[in-house]
N, C-alpha and C positions, 0 to 999 in steps of 0.2 A: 210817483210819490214815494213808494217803495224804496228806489235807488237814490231819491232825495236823501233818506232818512241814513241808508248805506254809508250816502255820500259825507253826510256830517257828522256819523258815529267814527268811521273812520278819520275825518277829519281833526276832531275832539282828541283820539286818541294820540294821534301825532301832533297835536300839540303838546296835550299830557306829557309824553315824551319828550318832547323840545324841551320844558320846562324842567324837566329831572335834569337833566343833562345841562341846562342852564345852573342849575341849582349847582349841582357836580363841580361843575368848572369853574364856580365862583366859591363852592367853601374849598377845593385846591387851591383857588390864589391866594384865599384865605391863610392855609398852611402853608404856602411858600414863602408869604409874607412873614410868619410869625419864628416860621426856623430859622430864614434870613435873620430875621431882628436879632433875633438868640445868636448866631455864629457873628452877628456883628461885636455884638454886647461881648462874645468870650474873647474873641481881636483882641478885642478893645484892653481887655483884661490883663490880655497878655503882651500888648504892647508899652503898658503904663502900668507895673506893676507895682502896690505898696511899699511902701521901707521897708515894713517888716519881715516882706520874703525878697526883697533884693539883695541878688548873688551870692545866694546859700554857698558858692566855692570861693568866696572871697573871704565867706565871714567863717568859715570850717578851716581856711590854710589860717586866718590870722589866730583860729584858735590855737593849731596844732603848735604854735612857733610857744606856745607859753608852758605848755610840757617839757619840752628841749630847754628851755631856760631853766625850767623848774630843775630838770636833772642835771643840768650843767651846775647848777647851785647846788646840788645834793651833793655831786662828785668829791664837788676842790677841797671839803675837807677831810675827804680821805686820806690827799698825801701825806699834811704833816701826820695823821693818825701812822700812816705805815713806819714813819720816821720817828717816832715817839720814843721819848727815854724816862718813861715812868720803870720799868725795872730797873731804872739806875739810882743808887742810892741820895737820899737827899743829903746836900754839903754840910757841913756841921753852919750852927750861928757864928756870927764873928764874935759872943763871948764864950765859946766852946773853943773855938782856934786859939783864941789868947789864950786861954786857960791851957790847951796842952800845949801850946808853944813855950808858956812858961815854964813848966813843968821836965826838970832835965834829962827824963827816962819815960817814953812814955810805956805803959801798959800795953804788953801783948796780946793781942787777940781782944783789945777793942772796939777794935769795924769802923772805925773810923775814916771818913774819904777826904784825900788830898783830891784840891782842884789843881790843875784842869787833866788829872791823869784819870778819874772814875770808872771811864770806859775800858780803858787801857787793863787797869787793875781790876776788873770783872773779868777778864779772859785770861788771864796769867796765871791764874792756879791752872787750867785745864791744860795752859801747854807746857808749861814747865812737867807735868806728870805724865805727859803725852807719848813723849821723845825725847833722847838724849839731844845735845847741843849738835844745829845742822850748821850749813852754810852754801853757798850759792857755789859749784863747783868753779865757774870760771865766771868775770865781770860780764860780758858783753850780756846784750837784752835778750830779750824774749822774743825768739822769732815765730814758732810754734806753742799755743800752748796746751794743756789738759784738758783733752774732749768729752770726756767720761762716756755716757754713751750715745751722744753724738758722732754722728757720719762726718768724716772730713776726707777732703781730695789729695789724694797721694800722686809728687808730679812724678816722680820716679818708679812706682810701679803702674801708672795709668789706670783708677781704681779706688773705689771710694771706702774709708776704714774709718775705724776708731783711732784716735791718737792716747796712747796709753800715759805718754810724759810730756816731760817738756823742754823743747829746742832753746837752746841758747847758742848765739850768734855770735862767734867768735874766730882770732884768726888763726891759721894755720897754726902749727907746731906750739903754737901759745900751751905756756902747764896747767895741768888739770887737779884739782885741792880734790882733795877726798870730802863731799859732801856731810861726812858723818863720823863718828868714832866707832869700830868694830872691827871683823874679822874678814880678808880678801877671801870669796869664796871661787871666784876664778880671774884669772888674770891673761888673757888671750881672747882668740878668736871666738866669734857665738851667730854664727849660721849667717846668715844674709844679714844680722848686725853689723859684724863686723869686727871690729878690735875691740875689745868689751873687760873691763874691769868691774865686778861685781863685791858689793860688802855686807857684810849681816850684823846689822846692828845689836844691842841690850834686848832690844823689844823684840825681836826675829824677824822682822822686816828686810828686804834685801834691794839695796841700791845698786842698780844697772846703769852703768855709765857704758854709752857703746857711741865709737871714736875716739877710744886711747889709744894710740900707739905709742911704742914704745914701753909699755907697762916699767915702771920704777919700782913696785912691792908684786910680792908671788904671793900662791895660795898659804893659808893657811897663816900669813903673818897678820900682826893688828898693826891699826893703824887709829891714828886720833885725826878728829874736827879738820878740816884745811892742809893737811898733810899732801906735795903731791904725789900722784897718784903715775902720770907718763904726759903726754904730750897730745895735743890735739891733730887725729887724724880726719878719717871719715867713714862716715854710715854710709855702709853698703846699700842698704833699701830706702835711705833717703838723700842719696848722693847729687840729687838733680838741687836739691836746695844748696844757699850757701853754705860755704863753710861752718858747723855748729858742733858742739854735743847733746845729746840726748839721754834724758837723765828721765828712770822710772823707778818706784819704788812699786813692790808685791811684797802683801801678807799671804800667806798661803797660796792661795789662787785669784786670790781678789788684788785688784789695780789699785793704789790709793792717788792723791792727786799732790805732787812734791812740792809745790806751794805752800797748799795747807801746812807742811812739817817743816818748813824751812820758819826758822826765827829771827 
Protein backbone atom coordinates (compact mmCIF):
# COMPACT_ATOMS: atom_id res chain seq x y z
CA UNK A 1 0.00 0.00 0.00
CA UNK A 2 2.90 2.04 0.98
CA UNK A 3 4.61 1.75 -2.53
CA UNK A 4 0.93 2.27 -3.91
CA UNK A 5 0.99 5.77 -2.52
CA UNK A 6 5.07 6.06 -3.63
CA UNK A 7 3.83 5.08 -6.76
CA UNK A 8 1.29 7.84 -7.35
CA UNK A 9 3.06 10.66 -5.49
CA UNK A 10 5.72 10.30 -7.76
CA UNK A 11 3.57 9.71 -10.57
CA UNK A 12 1.54 13.22 -9.76
CA UNK A 13 4.71 14.83 -9.82
CA UNK A 14 5.88 13.99 -13.28
CA UNK A 15 2.93 15.01 -14.37
CA UNK A 16 3.14 18.37 -12.58
CA UNK A 17 6.21 18.43 -14.55
CA UNK A 18 4.83 17.45 -17.88
CA UNK A 19 2.52 20.17 -17.52
CA UNK A 20 5.18 23.07 -16.82
CA UNK A 21 6.92 22.11 -19.54
CA UNK A 22 3.86 21.87 -21.62
CA UNK A 23 2.85 25.29 -20.33
CA UNK A 24 6.69 26.36 -21.37
CA UNK A 25 6.64 25.27 -24.78
CA UNK A 26 3.33 26.81 -25.72
CA UNK A 27 3.83 30.45 -24.28
CA UNK A 28 7.40 30.07 -26.44
CA UNK A 29 5.41 29.52 -29.54
CA UNK A 30 3.43 31.95 -28.19
CA UNK A 31 6.53 34.58 -28.38
CA UNK A 32 7.79 33.19 -31.69
CA UNK A 33 4.61 33.86 -33.04
CA UNK A 34 4.29 37.45 -31.88
CA UNK A 35 8.08 38.55 -32.90
CA UNK A 36 7.45 36.77 -36.18
CA UNK A 37 4.15 39.03 -36.68
CA UNK A 38 6.31 42.12 -35.56
CA UNK A 39 9.51 41.57 -38.11
CA UNK A 40 6.68 40.80 -40.47
CA UNK A 41 4.77 44.04 -39.84
CA UNK A 42 8.41 46.12 -40.10
CA UNK A 43 9.09 44.12 -43.81
CA UNK A 44 6.30 45.02 -44.68
CA UNK A 45 7.17 48.66 -43.67
CA UNK A 46 9.89 48.74 -45.35
CA UNK A 47 9.04 47.32 -48.42
CA UNK A 48 5.93 49.80 -49.08
CA UNK A 49 7.15 52.83 -47.62
CA UNK A 50 4.96 56.21 -47.47
CA UNK A 51 5.35 59.27 -49.82
CA UNK A 52 6.35 61.01 -47.23
CA UNK A 53 9.77 59.28 -46.52
CA UNK A 54 10.17 58.11 -50.13
CA UNK A 55 13.82 58.54 -51.29
CA UNK A 56 15.13 61.15 -48.83
CA UNK A 57 18.30 61.17 -51.68
CA UNK A 58 16.23 62.10 -54.44
CA UNK A 59 14.26 64.69 -52.75
CA UNK A 60 17.93 66.22 -50.88
CA UNK A 61 19.84 66.14 -54.74
CA UNK A 62 16.46 67.88 -56.09
CA UNK A 63 16.85 70.28 -53.26
CA UNK A 64 20.54 71.03 -53.51
CA UNK A 65 20.00 71.88 -57.55
CA UNK A 66 17.89 75.13 -56.35
CA UNK A 67 20.92 76.72 -54.41
CA UNK A 68 23.26 76.44 -57.39
CA UNK A 69 20.44 78.29 -59.29
CA UNK A 70 19.95 80.63 -56.62
CA UNK A 71 23.74 81.63 -56.85
CA UNK A 72 24.00 81.26 -60.50
CA UNK A 73 21.27 84.08 -60.24
CA UNK A 74 23.11 86.12 -57.65
CA UNK A 75 26.39 85.97 -59.76
CA UNK A 76 25.34 87.30 -63.47
CA UNK A 77 24.78 90.67 -62.07
CA UNK A 78 28.04 91.13 -61.01
CA UNK A 79 29.55 91.43 -64.41
CA UNK A 80 27.87 94.42 -65.72
CA UNK A 81 28.52 95.81 -61.82
CA UNK A 82 32.56 95.18 -62.59
CA UNK A 83 31.91 97.07 -65.94
CA UNK A 84 30.15 99.90 -64.73
CA UNK A 85 30.58 103.69 -65.74
CA UNK A 86 28.87 105.40 -62.91
CA UNK A 87 32.44 107.49 -62.32
CA UNK A 88 32.01 108.58 -65.63
CA UNK A 89 30.36 111.90 -66.02
CA UNK A 90 26.84 112.27 -66.95
CA UNK A 91 26.43 113.85 -70.83
CA UNK A 92 25.21 117.16 -70.87
CA UNK A 93 20.92 117.50 -71.89
CA UNK A 94 20.58 118.11 -75.61
CA UNK A 95 19.34 121.68 -74.47
CA UNK A 96 22.77 122.26 -72.78
CA UNK A 97 24.72 121.06 -76.10
CA UNK A 98 22.70 123.36 -78.11
CA UNK A 99 23.27 125.99 -75.96
CA UNK A 100 27.21 125.68 -75.95
CA UNK A 101 27.21 124.64 -79.35
CA UNK A 102 25.77 127.94 -80.07
CA UNK A 103 27.75 129.77 -78.10
CA UNK A 104 31.12 130.95 -80.26
CA UNK A 105 33.79 130.60 -77.12
CA UNK A 106 32.96 128.23 -74.87
CA UNK A 107 34.11 128.72 -71.11
CA UNK A 108 37.11 127.16 -69.63
CA UNK A 109 37.17 124.86 -67.14
CA UNK A 110 33.38 124.15 -67.53
CA UNK A 111 33.53 120.26 -67.16
CA UNK A 112 31.60 119.75 -69.70
CA UNK A 113 31.59 116.13 -71.54
CA UNK A 114 31.80 115.50 -75.32
CA UNK A 115 30.24 112.15 -76.45
CA UNK A 116 31.41 109.62 -77.21
CA UNK A 117 35.20 110.60 -76.01
CA UNK A 118 34.06 110.62 -71.74
CA UNK A 119 36.23 107.95 -71.02
CA UNK A 120 38.97 108.97 -73.23
CA UNK A 121 38.98 112.38 -71.60
CA UNK A 122 39.01 111.12 -67.81
CA UNK A 123 42.46 109.64 -68.44
CA UNK A 124 44.15 112.36 -70.35
CA UNK A 125 45.04 114.71 -67.64
CA UNK A 126 47.13 111.81 -65.85
CA UNK A 127 48.99 110.96 -68.92
CA UNK A 128 49.70 113.87 -70.49
CA UNK A 129 51.54 114.91 -66.78
CA UNK A 130 52.75 111.47 -66.62
CA UNK A 131 55.58 111.64 -69.42
CA UNK A 132 56.93 113.51 -72.06
CA UNK A 133 55.67 112.37 -75.75
CA UNK A 134 56.63 108.44 -76.36
CA UNK A 135 56.35 106.27 -79.41
CA UNK A 136 56.65 102.58 -80.27
CA UNK A 137 60.46 102.32 -81.26
CA UNK A 138 59.95 100.08 -84.23
CA UNK A 139 56.28 98.91 -86.09
CA UNK A 140 56.32 95.34 -85.90
CA UNK A 141 53.99 93.62 -82.88
CA UNK A 142 54.35 92.38 -79.62
CA UNK A 143 56.16 89.24 -79.50
CA UNK A 144 56.97 89.18 -75.72
CA UNK A 145 55.23 91.25 -73.34
CA UNK A 146 55.55 92.82 -69.55
CA UNK A 147 55.76 90.25 -66.93
CA UNK A 148 55.90 92.37 -63.83
CA UNK A 149 56.34 89.85 -61.30
CA UNK A 150 55.37 87.00 -63.12
CA UNK A 151 57.71 83.95 -63.92
CA UNK A 152 58.21 83.47 -67.77
CA UNK A 153 60.37 80.86 -69.87
CA UNK A 154 63.49 82.05 -71.23
CA UNK A 155 64.21 79.81 -74.49
CA UNK A 156 67.81 81.04 -74.77
CA UNK A 157 69.05 80.94 -71.40
CA UNK A 158 66.88 77.50 -70.37
CA UNK A 159 65.23 79.16 -67.22
CA UNK A 160 62.35 80.57 -65.88
CA UNK A 161 62.58 84.90 -65.12
CA UNK A 162 60.76 87.89 -65.08
CA UNK A 163 60.38 89.71 -68.33
CA UNK A 164 61.31 93.20 -67.31
CA UNK A 165 60.02 94.86 -71.00
CA UNK A 166 58.80 94.46 -73.93
CA UNK A 167 59.73 92.39 -77.35
CA UNK A 168 58.77 93.84 -80.49
CA UNK A 169 59.07 91.69 -83.49
CA UNK A 170 60.78 92.95 -86.20
CA UNK A 171 63.22 92.52 -89.06
CA UNK A 172 66.67 92.68 -89.36
CA UNK A 173 68.74 95.91 -89.90
CA UNK A 174 65.17 97.50 -89.91
CA UNK A 175 65.69 101.58 -87.97
CA UNK A 176 65.18 101.83 -84.51
CA UNK A 177 63.05 105.67 -83.64
CA UNK A 178 64.15 106.75 -80.21
CA UNK A 179 61.06 105.77 -78.05
CA UNK A 180 61.23 109.23 -76.14
CA UNK A 181 62.74 112.63 -76.11
CA UNK A 182 65.93 112.92 -73.76
CA UNK A 183 69.51 112.46 -73.10
CA UNK A 184 71.72 109.02 -74.72
CA UNK A 185 73.04 107.83 -71.56
CA UNK A 186 75.00 104.84 -73.33
CA UNK A 187 75.32 104.02 -76.61
CA UNK A 188 77.13 100.40 -77.11
CA UNK A 189 77.42 97.27 -75.69
CA UNK A 190 75.56 96.23 -72.11
CA UNK A 191 76.70 92.66 -70.81
CA UNK A 192 74.66 89.69 -72.15
CA UNK A 193 72.16 92.55 -73.62
CA UNK A 194 73.99 93.13 -76.18
CA UNK A 195 74.13 96.29 -78.43
CA UNK A 196 72.13 98.59 -76.09
CA UNK A 197 71.30 102.38 -76.64
CA UNK A 198 69.98 103.69 -73.45
CA UNK A 199 68.06 107.42 -72.82
CA UNK A 200 66.94 109.40 -69.78
CA UNK A 201 64.05 111.16 -70.24
CA UNK A 202 62.49 114.94 -68.38
CA UNK A 203 61.06 112.60 -65.63
CA UNK A 204 64.61 110.43 -65.12
CA UNK A 205 63.36 107.37 -66.18
CA UNK A 206 65.82 105.56 -68.45
CA UNK A 207 64.80 103.73 -71.72
CA UNK A 208 66.92 100.59 -72.69
CA UNK A 209 66.73 99.57 -76.04
CA UNK A 210 69.04 96.49 -76.29
CA UNK A 211 69.58 95.30 -80.19
CA UNK A 212 70.75 98.38 -81.75
CA UNK A 213 73.46 97.97 -83.83
CA UNK A 214 75.00 100.30 -85.27
CA UNK A 215 74.26 103.07 -82.76
CA UNK A 216 73.47 106.62 -85.00
CA UNK A 217 73.75 109.11 -81.71
CA UNK A 218 76.66 108.82 -78.81
CA UNK A 219 76.53 109.47 -75.12
CA UNK A 220 75.74 112.52 -73.79
CA UNK A 221 73.83 113.85 -77.13
CA UNK A 222 69.75 114.66 -77.04
CA UNK A 223 67.75 113.42 -79.00
CA UNK A 224 63.62 114.04 -79.58
CA UNK A 225 60.23 111.41 -79.91
CA UNK A 226 61.00 108.98 -83.14
CA UNK A 227 64.42 110.13 -83.93
CA UNK A 228 66.64 107.18 -85.14
CA UNK A 229 68.45 105.79 -82.88
CA UNK A 230 70.99 102.57 -85.25
CA UNK A 231 69.60 99.59 -86.83
CA UNK A 232 68.10 96.39 -85.54
CA UNK A 233 70.54 93.79 -84.30
CA UNK A 234 70.25 91.17 -81.66
CA UNK A 235 69.88 90.39 -77.89
CA UNK A 236 72.30 88.46 -76.69
CA UNK A 237 70.18 86.59 -73.93
CA UNK A 238 67.28 86.32 -76.08
CA UNK A 239 68.69 85.45 -79.27
CA UNK A 240 66.78 82.00 -79.49
CA UNK A 241 63.59 84.15 -80.16
CA UNK A 242 63.00 86.00 -83.40
CA UNK A 243 64.32 88.67 -84.58
CA UNK A 244 62.94 91.77 -82.08
CA UNK A 245 63.96 94.72 -79.96
CA UNK A 246 63.65 94.81 -76.31
CA UNK A 247 62.57 97.87 -74.96
CA UNK A 248 62.69 98.50 -70.83
CA UNK A 249 62.08 101.43 -69.07
CA UNK A 250 63.73 101.84 -64.91
CA UNK A 251 63.01 104.56 -62.43
CA UNK A 252 65.58 104.17 -59.99
CA UNK A 253 65.48 100.62 -59.37
CA UNK A 254 62.09 99.85 -60.01
CA UNK A 255 60.84 98.31 -63.67
CA UNK A 256 57.95 100.14 -65.04
CA UNK A 257 55.87 98.56 -67.74
CA UNK A 258 56.46 100.65 -71.34
CA UNK A 259 53.11 100.11 -72.41
CA UNK A 260 51.58 101.96 -69.84
CA UNK A 261 54.05 105.16 -71.01
CA UNK A 262 53.64 104.72 -74.49
CA UNK A 263 50.75 107.18 -75.87
Amino acid sequence: MEQIRKFLRDKGFALALLACLVAAAAAGVWAVRTVRDELDKNLSGLKTPDSTSAAPGIDEGLSTTTPQEDETTWEWPTEPAANSVSNVPKAASSASRSASSASSAPQAGSGSVREPSALQGASSPASSSAAPASTQPVSGRVLNGYSGDELVYNKTLGDWRTHNGIDYACAKDAAVQSPTAGTVVLAGSDGSWGPTVAIKDSAGRVWRLCGVASPAVKEGETVSAGQTLGKVGSVSCECAEESHIHLEVKQDDSYLDPAKLMQ
